[in-house]
N, C-alpha and C positions, 0 to 999 in steps of 0.2 A: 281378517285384514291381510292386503298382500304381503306384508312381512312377515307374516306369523302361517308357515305353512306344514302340515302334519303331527302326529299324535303329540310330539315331544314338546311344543310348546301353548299348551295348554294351559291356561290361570295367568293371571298379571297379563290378560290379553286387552284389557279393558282402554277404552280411548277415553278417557277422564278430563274433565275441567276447562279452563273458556282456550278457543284455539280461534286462529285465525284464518278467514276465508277470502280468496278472490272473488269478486263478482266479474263472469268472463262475457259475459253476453248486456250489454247494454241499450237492448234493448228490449228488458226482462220486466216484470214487474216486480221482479227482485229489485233490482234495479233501483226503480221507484220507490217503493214501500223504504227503500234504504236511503232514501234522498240523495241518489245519485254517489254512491259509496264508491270508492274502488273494490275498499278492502272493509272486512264485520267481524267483531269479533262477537261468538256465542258458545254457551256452555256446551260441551258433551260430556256423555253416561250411556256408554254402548259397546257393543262386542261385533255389529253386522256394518255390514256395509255394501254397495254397490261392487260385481266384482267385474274388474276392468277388460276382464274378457268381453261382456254385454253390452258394454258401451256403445259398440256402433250400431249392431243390432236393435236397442233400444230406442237410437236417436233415429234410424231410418225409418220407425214406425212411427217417430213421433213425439216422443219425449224430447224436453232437451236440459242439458245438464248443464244450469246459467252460473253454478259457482262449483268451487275444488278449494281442493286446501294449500296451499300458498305454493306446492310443489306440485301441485294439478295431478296428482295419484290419485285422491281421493274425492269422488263426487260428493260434492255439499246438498247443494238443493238441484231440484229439476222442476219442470211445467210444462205443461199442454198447452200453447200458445194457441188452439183452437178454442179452447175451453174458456168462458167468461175467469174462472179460478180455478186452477191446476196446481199448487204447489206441496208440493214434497221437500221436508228439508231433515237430512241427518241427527240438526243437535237439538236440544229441546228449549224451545222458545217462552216456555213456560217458567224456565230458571231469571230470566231476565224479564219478565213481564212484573210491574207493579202497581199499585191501583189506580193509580193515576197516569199511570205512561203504559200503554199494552206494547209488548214486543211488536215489532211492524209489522210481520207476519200478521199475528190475530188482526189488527187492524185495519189490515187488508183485504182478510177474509171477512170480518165485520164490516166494513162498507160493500164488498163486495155480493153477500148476502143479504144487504137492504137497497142493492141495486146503487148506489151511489158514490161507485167506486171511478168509473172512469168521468163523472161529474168533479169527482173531488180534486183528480188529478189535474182536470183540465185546469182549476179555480185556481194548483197551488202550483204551477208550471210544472207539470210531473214530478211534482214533489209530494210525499206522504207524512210526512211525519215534520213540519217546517217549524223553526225554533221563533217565535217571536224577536227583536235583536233590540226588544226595548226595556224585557225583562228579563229574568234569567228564568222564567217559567215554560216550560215548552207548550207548546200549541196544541189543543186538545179538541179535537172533533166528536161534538156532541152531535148524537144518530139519535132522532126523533122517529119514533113511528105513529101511523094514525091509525087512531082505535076501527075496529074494523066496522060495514056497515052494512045493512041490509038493506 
C-alpha cells in the first residue's frame, strides 16, 4: 500500500472491513450495476493493491479505473469498456452478497453472461439493481435459461 513502504512496516498492513468508494467515471457499468451511485460502500481483506506508479500506463492501454477510495489514492474497481464485461474490483463482493439480493457486481456479471445485460439496462433506465417503491422488498431479476436443443 503507498503508505506502508520498506522492510520496517511489515504486519498490521492489512486494508480490513467496509470502506468507502467514489464512483469517478459515470459512464461505467459500475455505475449502473450501482444504480447510479456516487459513493459504495464494500468490505475489504487485502494487503495488494494497484500501485499508482502504473496508473497511466495501464489506462493508456486501456483499462480504466471507474472508482478510488474517497481520497482517490487508491484504485477500487477498473473495466475494459471494449469488453462486453471487464470488471475488476479490490474488495470482495462476496462479503455482501446474500441469497436473495447478489452484490451488483455478480449480478451484472450474471446477466451479462446470459447475454441480457444491456436488455436489462435498457428496461430499468440504466439502472441494475432498482428497488420496487411499493414494497420494501428489492427487485429481483429472475434469469431463465432455455434447455438446450438439438
Amino acid at each position: 500500500m503507498v503508505e506502508f513502504k520498506g522492510e520496517e512496516t511489515k504486519g498490521g498492513t492489512m486494508r480490513l472491513g467496509l470502506k468507502q468508494s467514489k464512483i469517478v467515471d459515470k459512464e461505467s457499468l459500475t455505475y449502473k450495476a450501482y444504480d447510479e451511485a456516487a459513493h459504495i460502500f464494500e468490505r475489504h481483506r487485502h494487503r495488494f493493491e494497484i500501485n499508482p506508479q502504473y496508473v497511466p500506463l495501464l489506462e493508456a492501454v486501456g483499462l480504466s479505473f471507474v472508482a478510488k477510495d474517497v481520497d482517490s489514492v487508491r484504485m477500487e474497481i477498473c473495466e475494459i469498456k471494449k469488453l462486453d464485461f471487464f470488471v475488476g474490483v479490490q474488495f470482495h463482493p462476496e462479503f455482501t452478497s446474500r441469497p436473495f439480493k447478489a452484490n451488483p457486481i455478480f449480478l451484472a456479471f450474471i446477466l451479462s453472461s446470459k447475454r441480457k445485460l444491456k436488455e436489462h439496462l435498457k428496461q430499468f433506465n440504466n439502472k441494475l439493481c432498482s428497488v420496487n417503491s411499493k414494497s420494501s422488498f428489492p427487485f429481483f431479476v429472475y434469469i431463465t435459461s432455455k434447455p438446450a436443443t438439438k
